[in-house]
Structures are given as C-alpha cells and as structure tokens.
LUMVEXVEX-598568 format. One line per 4 residues: number of its first residue (from 1); their letters; for each residue x, y, z of C-alpha. Coordinates in pm, 1 decimal. Last residue first. Layout:
residues N
NUM> a> X/Y/Z | ...
//
This chain:
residues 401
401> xxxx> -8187.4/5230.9/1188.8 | -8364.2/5474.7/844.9 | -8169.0/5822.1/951.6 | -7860.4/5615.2/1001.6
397> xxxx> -7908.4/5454.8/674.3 | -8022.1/5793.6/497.3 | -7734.1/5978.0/620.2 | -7503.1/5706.5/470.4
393> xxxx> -7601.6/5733.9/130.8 | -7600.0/6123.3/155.9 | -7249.1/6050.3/227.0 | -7193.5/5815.7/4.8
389> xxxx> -7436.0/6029.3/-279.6 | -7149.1/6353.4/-229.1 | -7281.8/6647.0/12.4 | -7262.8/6962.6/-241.6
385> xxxx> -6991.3/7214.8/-62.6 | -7088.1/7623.4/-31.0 | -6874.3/7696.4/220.1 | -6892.4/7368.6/472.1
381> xxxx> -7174.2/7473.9/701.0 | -7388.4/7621.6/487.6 | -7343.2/7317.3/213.1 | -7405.7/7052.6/494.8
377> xxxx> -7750.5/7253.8/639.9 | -7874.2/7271.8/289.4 | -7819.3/6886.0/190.5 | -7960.9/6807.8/554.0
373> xxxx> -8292.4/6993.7/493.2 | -8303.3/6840.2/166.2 | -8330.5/6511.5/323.2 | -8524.5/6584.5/633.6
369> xxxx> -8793.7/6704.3/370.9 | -8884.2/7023.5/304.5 | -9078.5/7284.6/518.0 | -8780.5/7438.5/685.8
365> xxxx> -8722.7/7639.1/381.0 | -8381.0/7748.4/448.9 | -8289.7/8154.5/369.9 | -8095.7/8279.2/143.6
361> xxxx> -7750.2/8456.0/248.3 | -7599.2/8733.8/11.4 | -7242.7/8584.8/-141.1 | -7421.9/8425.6/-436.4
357> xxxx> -7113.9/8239.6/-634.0 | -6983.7/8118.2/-324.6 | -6663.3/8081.2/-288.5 | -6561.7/7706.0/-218.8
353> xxxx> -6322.1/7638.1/126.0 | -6109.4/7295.5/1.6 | -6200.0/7010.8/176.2 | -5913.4/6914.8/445.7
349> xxxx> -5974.3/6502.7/521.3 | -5732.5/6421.8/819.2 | -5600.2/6074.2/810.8 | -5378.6/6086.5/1158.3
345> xxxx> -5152.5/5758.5/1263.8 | -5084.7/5634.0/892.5 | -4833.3/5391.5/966.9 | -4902.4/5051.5/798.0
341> xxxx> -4908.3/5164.5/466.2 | -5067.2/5156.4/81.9 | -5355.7/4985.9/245.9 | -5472.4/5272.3/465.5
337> xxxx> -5425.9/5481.1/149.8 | -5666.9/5232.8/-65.4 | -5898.7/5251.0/216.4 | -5969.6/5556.6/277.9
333> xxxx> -6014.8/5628.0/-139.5 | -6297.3/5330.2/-147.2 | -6436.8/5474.3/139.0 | -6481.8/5824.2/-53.1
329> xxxx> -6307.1/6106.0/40.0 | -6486.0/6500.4/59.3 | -6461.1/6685.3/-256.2 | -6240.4/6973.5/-353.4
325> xxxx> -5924.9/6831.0/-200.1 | -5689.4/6891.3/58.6 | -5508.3/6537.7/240.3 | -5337.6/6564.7/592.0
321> xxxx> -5136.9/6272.1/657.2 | -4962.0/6287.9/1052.4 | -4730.6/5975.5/929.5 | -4548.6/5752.4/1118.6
317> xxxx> -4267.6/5652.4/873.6 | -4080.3/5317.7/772.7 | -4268.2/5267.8/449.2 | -4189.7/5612.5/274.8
313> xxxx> -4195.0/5515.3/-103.1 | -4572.6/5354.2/-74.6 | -4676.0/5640.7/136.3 | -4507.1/5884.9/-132.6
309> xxxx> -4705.8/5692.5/-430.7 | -5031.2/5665.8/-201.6 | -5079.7/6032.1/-123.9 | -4979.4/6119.2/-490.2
305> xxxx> -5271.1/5898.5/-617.0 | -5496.6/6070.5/-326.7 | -5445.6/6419.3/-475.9 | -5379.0/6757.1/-290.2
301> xxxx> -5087.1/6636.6/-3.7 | -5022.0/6783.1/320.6 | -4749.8/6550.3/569.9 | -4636.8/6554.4/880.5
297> xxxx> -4348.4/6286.8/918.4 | -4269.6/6106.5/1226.4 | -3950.9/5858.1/1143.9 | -3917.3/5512.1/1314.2
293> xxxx> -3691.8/5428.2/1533.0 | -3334.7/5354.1/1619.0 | -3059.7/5644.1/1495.7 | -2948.3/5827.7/1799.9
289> xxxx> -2760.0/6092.8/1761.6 | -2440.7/6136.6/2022.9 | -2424.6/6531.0/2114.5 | -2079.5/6614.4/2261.2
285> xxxx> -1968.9/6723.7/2591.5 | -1728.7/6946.2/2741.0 | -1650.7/7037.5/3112.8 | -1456.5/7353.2/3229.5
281> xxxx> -1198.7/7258.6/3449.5 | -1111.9/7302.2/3822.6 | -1201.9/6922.1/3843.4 | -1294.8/6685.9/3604.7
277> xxxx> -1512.8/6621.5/3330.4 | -1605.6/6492.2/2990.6 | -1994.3/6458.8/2916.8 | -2125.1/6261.2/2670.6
273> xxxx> -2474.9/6359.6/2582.9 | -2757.4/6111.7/2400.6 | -2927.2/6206.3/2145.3 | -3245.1/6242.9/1902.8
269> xxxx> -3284.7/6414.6/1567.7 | -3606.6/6619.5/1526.0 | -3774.0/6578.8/1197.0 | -4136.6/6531.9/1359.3
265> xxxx> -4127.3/6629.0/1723.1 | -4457.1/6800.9/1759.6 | -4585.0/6468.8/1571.8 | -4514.3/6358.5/1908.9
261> xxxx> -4318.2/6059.1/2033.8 | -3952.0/6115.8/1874.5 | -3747.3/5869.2/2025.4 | -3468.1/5836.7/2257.4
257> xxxx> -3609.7/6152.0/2417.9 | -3410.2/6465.4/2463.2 | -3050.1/6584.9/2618.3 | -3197.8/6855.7/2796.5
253> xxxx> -2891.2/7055.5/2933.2 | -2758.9/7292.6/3127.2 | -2409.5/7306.9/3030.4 | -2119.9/7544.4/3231.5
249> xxxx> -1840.0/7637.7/2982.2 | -2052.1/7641.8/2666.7 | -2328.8/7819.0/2880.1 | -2693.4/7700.6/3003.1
245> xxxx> -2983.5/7675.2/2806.0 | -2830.7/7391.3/2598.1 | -3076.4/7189.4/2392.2 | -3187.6/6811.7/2268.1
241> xxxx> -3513.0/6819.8/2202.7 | -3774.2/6648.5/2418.3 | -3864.9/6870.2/2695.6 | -3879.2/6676.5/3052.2
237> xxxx> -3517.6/6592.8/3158.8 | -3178.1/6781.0/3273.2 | -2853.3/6720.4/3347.2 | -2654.0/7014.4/3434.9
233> xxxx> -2250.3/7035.8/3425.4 | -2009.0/7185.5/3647.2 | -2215.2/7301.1/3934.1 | -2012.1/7521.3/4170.7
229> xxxx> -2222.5/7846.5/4047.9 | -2509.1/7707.8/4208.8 | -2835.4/7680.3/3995.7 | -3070.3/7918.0/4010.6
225> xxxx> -2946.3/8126.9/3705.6 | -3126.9/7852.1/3516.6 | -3477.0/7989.5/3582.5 | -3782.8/7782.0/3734.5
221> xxxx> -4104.8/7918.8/3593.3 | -4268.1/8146.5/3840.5 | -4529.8/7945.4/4117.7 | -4925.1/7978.9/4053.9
217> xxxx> -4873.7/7600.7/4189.4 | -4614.6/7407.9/3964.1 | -4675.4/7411.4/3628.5 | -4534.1/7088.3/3416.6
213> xxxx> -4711.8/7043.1/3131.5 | -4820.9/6615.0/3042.6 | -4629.3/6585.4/2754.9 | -4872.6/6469.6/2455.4
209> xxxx> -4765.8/6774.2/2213.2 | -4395.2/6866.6/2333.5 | -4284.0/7131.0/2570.4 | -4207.7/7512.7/2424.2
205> xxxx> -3924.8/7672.0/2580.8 | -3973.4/8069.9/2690.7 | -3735.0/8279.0/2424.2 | -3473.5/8371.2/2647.6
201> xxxx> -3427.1/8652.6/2917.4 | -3367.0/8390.1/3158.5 | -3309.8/8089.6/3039.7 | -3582.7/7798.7/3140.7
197> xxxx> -3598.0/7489.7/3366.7 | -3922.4/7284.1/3306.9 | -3792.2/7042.6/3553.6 | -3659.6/6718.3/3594.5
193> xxxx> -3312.5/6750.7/3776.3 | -2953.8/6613.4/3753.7 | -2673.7/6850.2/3913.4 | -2271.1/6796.4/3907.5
189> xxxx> -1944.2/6900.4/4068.1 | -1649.9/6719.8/4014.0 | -1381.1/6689.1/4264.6 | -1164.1/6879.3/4409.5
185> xxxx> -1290.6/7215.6/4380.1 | -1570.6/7197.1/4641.4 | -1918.8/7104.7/4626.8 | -1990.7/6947.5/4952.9
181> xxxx> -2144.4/7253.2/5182.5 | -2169.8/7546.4/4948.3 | -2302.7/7304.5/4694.0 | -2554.1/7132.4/4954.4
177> xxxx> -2660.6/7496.9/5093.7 | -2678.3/7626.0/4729.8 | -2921.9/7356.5/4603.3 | -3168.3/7439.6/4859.6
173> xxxx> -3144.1/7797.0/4829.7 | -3178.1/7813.8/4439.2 | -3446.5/7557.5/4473.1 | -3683.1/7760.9/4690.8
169> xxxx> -3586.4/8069.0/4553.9 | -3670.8/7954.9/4198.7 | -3971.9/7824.3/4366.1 | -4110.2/8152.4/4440.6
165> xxxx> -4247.1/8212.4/4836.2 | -4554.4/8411.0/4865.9 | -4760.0/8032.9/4845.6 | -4503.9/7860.1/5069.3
161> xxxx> -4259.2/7555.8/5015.5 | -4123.1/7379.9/5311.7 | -3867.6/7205.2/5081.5 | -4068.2/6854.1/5114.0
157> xxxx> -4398.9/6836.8/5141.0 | -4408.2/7174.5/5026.7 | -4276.9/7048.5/4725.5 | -4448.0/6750.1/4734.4
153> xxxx> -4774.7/6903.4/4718.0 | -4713.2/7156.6/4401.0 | -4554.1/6910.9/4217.0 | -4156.8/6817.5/4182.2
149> xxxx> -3984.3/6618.9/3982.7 | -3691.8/6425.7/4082.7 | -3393.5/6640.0/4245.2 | -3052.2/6522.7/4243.0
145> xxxx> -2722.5/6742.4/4330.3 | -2467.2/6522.2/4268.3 | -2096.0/6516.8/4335.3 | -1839.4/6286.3/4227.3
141> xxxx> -1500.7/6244.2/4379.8 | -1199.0/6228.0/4229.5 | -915.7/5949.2/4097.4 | -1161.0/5755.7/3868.0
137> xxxx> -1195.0/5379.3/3782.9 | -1280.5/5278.9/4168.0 | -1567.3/5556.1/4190.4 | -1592.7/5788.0/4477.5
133> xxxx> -1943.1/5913.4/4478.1 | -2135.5/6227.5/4652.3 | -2469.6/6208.4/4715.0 | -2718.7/6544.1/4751.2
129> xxxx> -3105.5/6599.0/4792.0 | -3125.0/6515.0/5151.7 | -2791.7/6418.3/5241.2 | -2541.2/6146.6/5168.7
125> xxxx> -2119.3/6144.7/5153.6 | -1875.9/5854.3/5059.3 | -2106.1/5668.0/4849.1 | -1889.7/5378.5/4740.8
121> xxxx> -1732.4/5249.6/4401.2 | -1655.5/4891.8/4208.5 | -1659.9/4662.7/4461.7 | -1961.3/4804.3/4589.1
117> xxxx> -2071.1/5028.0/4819.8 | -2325.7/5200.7/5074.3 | -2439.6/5561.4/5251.1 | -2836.2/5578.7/5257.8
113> xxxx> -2950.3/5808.5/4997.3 | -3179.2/6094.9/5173.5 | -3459.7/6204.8/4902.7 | -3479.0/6604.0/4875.8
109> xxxx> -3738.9/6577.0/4600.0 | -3904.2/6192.3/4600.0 | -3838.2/5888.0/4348.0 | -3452.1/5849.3/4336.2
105> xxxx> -3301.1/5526.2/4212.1 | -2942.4/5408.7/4264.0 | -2824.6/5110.5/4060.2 | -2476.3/4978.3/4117.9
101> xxxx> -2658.3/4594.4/4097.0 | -2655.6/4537.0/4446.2 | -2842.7/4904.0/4469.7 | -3112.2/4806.0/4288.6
97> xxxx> -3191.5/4545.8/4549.9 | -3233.1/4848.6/4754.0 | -3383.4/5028.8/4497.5 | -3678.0/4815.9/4392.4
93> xxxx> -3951.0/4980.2/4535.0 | -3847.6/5393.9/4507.8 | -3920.5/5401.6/4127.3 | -4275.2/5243.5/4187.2
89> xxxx> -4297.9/5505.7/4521.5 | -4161.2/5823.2/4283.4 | -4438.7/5689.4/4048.6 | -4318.0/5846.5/3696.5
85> xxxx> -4430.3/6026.0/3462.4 | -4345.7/6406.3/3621.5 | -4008.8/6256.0/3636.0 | -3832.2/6036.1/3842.1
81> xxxx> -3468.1/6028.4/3916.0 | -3194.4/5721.8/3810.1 | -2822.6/5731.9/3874.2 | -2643.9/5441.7/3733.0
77> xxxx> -2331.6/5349.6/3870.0 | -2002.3/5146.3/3712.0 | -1950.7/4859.7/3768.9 | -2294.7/4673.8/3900.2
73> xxxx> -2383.2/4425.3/3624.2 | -2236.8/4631.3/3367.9 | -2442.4/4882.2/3478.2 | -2615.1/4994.4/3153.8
69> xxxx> -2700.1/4642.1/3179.0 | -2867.0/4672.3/3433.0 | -3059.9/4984.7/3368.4 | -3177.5/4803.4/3037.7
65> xxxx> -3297.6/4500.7/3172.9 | -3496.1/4679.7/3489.9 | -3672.7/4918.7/3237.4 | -3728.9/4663.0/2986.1
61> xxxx> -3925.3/4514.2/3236.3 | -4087.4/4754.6/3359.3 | -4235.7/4874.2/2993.8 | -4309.4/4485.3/2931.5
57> xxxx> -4518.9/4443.6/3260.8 | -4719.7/4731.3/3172.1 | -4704.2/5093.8/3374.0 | -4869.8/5224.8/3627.9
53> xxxx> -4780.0/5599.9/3647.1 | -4782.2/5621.6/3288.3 | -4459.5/5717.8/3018.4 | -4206.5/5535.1/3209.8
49> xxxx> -3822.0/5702.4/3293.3 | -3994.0/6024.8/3249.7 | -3643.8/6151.2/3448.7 | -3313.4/6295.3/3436.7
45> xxxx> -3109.1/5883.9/3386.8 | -2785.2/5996.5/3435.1 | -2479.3/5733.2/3373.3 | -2123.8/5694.8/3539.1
41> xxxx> -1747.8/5580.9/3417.2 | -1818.1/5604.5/3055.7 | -1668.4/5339.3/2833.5 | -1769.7/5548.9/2520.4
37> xxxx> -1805.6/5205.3/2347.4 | -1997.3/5075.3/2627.0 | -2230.7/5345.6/2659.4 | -2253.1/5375.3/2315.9
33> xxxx> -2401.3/5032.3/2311.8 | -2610.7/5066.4/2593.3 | -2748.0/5360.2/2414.4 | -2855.9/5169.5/2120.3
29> xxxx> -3007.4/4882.6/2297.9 | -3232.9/5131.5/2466.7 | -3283.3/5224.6/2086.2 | -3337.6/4891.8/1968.9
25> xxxx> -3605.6/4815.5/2259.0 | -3787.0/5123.7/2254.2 | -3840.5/5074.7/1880.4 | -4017.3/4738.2/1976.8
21> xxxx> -4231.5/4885.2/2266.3 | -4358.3/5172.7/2060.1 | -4735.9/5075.1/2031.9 | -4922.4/5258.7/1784.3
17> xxxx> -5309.2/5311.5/1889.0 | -5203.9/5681.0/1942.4 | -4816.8/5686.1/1972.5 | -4759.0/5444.8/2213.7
13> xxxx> -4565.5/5463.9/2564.1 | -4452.2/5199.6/2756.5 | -4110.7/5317.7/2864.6 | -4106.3/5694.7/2812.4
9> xxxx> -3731.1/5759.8/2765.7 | -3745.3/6059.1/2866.2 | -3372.4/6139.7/2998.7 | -3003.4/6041.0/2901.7
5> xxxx> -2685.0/6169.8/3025.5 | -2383.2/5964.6/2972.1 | -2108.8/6060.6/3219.5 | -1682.4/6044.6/3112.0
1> x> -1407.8/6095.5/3364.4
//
C-alpha cells in the first residue's frame, strides 16, 4: 500500500503583516495532486493543521476543501490529529459528518474512535489511542497508533501522568500495550504523533522561529526509542524540516511544512513523504518536494543601489534585508527599497561600529542645550556616529509637538 504523510500546514498563518492564504492554496493544491498521482491508499495529517486556536473563516475553509478532496469524496481515508495549534474541540466538531466523507479527526491524546464504514473501508478495531483499518483497495489491515499533542494538563488528564513519572515512560507504556495488543505481523503497523520527539544520543533538534515550543511540565524530552518495536513507520509533526530520526528500516519522521514560514527556514526545501508498506517488510519512502510558494531569503547588503538591483532581480522572495552602512538611511533611501519590491518583511538598518579616534572618555556638559545634549548622547551610544540633519530634523519636531 502507499500513505502520504503531511504535517504543519498552518492554515491561516502570515508571515508578519504578510498573509499566506494564497500560497497555502497552490500548495494544498499541490499535495492533492501528488496524492492523486501517487494514488495512495491512506493520508496522515501529524498535526498544526491551523496556525491559531481560532482561526479565520478562509483558513477553515480551506481546511474542510482540502481534506475532502484529499478524500476523493470519501475513498480512501484521511487521518487528521491536532497539534500544539490546534483546538482539539474545533478539530473534534465536525468529525462525525467528517466521517461521511472518509475523514477521521482526532483532537484529544488517547481519543476512543467509534467503530464505522464506508463503501470504501471500515474500522475493524477502536481503542483509546489506537484504530485499526481494513481498506477495500488493500488486502491487510492498517494499524494506527494516534496521539495529538499533548500539554502538561491533558496529559494527566488523560494517561494518568505524574510529576516523578517521565513522559517517555508514559508514552512508551501506552503505546506498547496497544502494539502488544493489535500490532501483529499481518498487517501494517503504523504511529502518527505531534511531538518534539528527539534521537537519543543525537544532536537535540532545533524548532523553528515563530513555533510556539513544545515543553511539557519539567518532563524529559520525548525520545524515539519509545516507540514500540512493532511500528513500521512514524509520522510525525511540529519541526519544520523534513528529517529522519528514526532508522532506514524503521522511519521516524517529520515530513515538514508545506511552506517555509520563518526566516529560520530560509532555503529549506519542503515535502511531502510517500510511504510504501506492508507486512513483515521493511517500509520505504521517498521525499516529494514541494515547489508552491514564495522563497524566504536573508539577506546583508553594504550599499542601497545594490539592495535595490538584487530586490528588483528577486521579485518572488520574502526577504529578511539587513543593510550595513556608515551612515544611518535616509527616508528617501527607505522608500526607494520599499518601492523596488513588495516583499521586504524585515528592513534592518546595521551602522557600521566607528573607532574612535580619542579612546579615553570625556565627559558631557550637561549645561548645553537639549540639542547638543542629544547630538552627544547619540554619538556615545552608537560608537562615535554624528546624528545626520533628518534625524536631528526629526528630534526637533517631536521635541517642538
């Protein structure tokens, strides 16, 4: 059989006073595409599926449009947790009408999946946490371990958790129960989560600029060597690069945002996995980039007439613009680079530290003038820098309203 795993898609979210809406559109578009092409029997959806607890009308409404049709209008089933994002309640709402359409949605940990079908496949087993699948298209079973995100309350809400008690044990117990119990070699054995899940031993992952961190109580971070050695393949969401910290015959992995949403993320190619599996074997999957969007570029530059030549080459960027120089900008500089594009997200000014040519300090004569007082305060604070006549200009008007 083949699975699409997809995660943090972020519905709704803008980049600053950017919205993203229209790029979220082509690239949702984008993955129902490959979805079809790829005719895969079964799609993962590992969280952040909105970027705000209360999202706008548009966000949701993609949302719904997209998960259907990822459905095919209810063929094959899509399998949809919340993330540290999301509502688990607004993902909850709409699932039993979901559910018409081959849509299952998973708000809360340990959630209990009330047994149902389709023409197209039925949930043959349910329990807290687990569901396993029998789709019309394949000959074996599907099993999946789901758990949504979890915070501090709703895990002991919901596993029981204690302060002495490590969440790695808490999961690793939970999960090994339902594997132990459901997870045998017949059929294929699978786990979506949204976690900060990390390799033991590794390098600790970092997460994105703008993602809201995930630490759960004073509890260790959650290790991969919890999960049950039944699990074929793990589909995870919350860090934004695409990444296995699992093995080459057992994945664990983050399969990234559709988009890049942090200038954290600038340069990053995004993806989509495609997962082939089936019992007693070894899965494999391949990395499908995703080409919808526009690029986020970080960018230093000394002189604003090379500033405006690469803006002006560069039009389909969002651009961190960081610009060194010996003097400070004028308004006439702004805003010939704000007009030489549409993206500029960040103008940060960077003025150039000055040695001074008397390194002792002299002291301020507080007796001037509020004037002079300000051009001596400016150059201490900014090594040695003359305030320029606009800005001096401007001191004076806010000084005179």
């Amino acid at each position: 059989m083949k699975i699409l795993h997809t995660a943090d898609w972020h519905l709704g979210k803008r980049l600053d006073r950017f919205s993203r809406l229209e790029e979220q559109i082509l690239v949702m578009e984008e993955i129902i595409g490959i979805a079809d092409e790829e005719n895969v029997d079964l799609i993962l959806v590992a969280g952040d599926l909105f970027d705000a607890f209360n999202p706008g009308v548009e966000a949701v409404e993609l949302f719904y449009k997209t998960l259907k049709r990822l459905s095919k209008n209810g063929q094959r089933p899509v399998i949809a947790i919340s993330g540290n994002h999301d509502s688990p309640n607004l993902i909850n709402a709409p699932d039993p009408l979901a559910r018409e359409c081959g849509i299952i949605l998973i708000g809360h940990p340990k959630a209990l999946i009330q047994p149902f079908g389709t023409e197209h496949f039925k949930i043959l087993n349910s329990k807290e946490g687990f569901i396993e699948i029998k789709i019309n298209t394949v000959d074996f079973p599907v099993r999946i371990l789901h758990t949504p995100y979890a915070n501090e309350i709703r895990l002991k809400e919901y596993f029981g958790e204690n302060k002495e008690e490590e969440i790695n044990k808490v999961l690793a117990h939970t999960w090994s129960e339902l594997a132990d119990q459901f997870c045998d070699d017949e059929g294929v054995n699978l786990l979506t989560a949204h976690l900060y899940m990390n390799k033991k031993g590794n390098e600790i992952l970092v997460e994105p600029e703008g993602e809201k961190p995930i630490k759960i109580g004073n509890a260790d971070l959650i290790f991969s060597d919890s999960i049950p050695e039944q699990i074929q393949y793990t589909a995870l969401g919350h860090l934004h690069g695409f990444q296995n910290i699992g093995t080459v015959e057992k994945p664990v992995i983050y399969s990234s945002s559709p988009l890049c949403y942090s200038f954290s993320e600038a340069g990053q190619i995004k993806y989509v996995s495609i997962i082939n599996a089936e019992p007693l074997k070894s899965v494999t999957y391949e990395k499908k980039a995703l080409k919808s969007g526009r690029i986020l570029v970080r960018k230093t530059f000394t002189s604003v007439e090379d500033t405006i030549q690469w803006l002006k080459e560069n039009p389909n960027t969002f651009i961190e613009l960081t610009l060194e120089s010996e003097t400070f900008l004028t308004a006439n500089e702004r805003r010939l680079i704000y007009q030489s594009h549409n993206g500029i997200v960040y103008l940060i000014p960077k003025i150039k530290s000055r040695e001074l040519i008397e390194q002792e300090s002299h002291e301020i004569n507080l007796n001037q003038n509020i004037e002079a007082l300000f051009k001596d305060y400016f150059k201490s604070k900014n090594g040695g820098q003359e305030a320029n006549d606009e800005l001096m200009n401007l001191f004076n008007e806010i000084l005179n309203s």
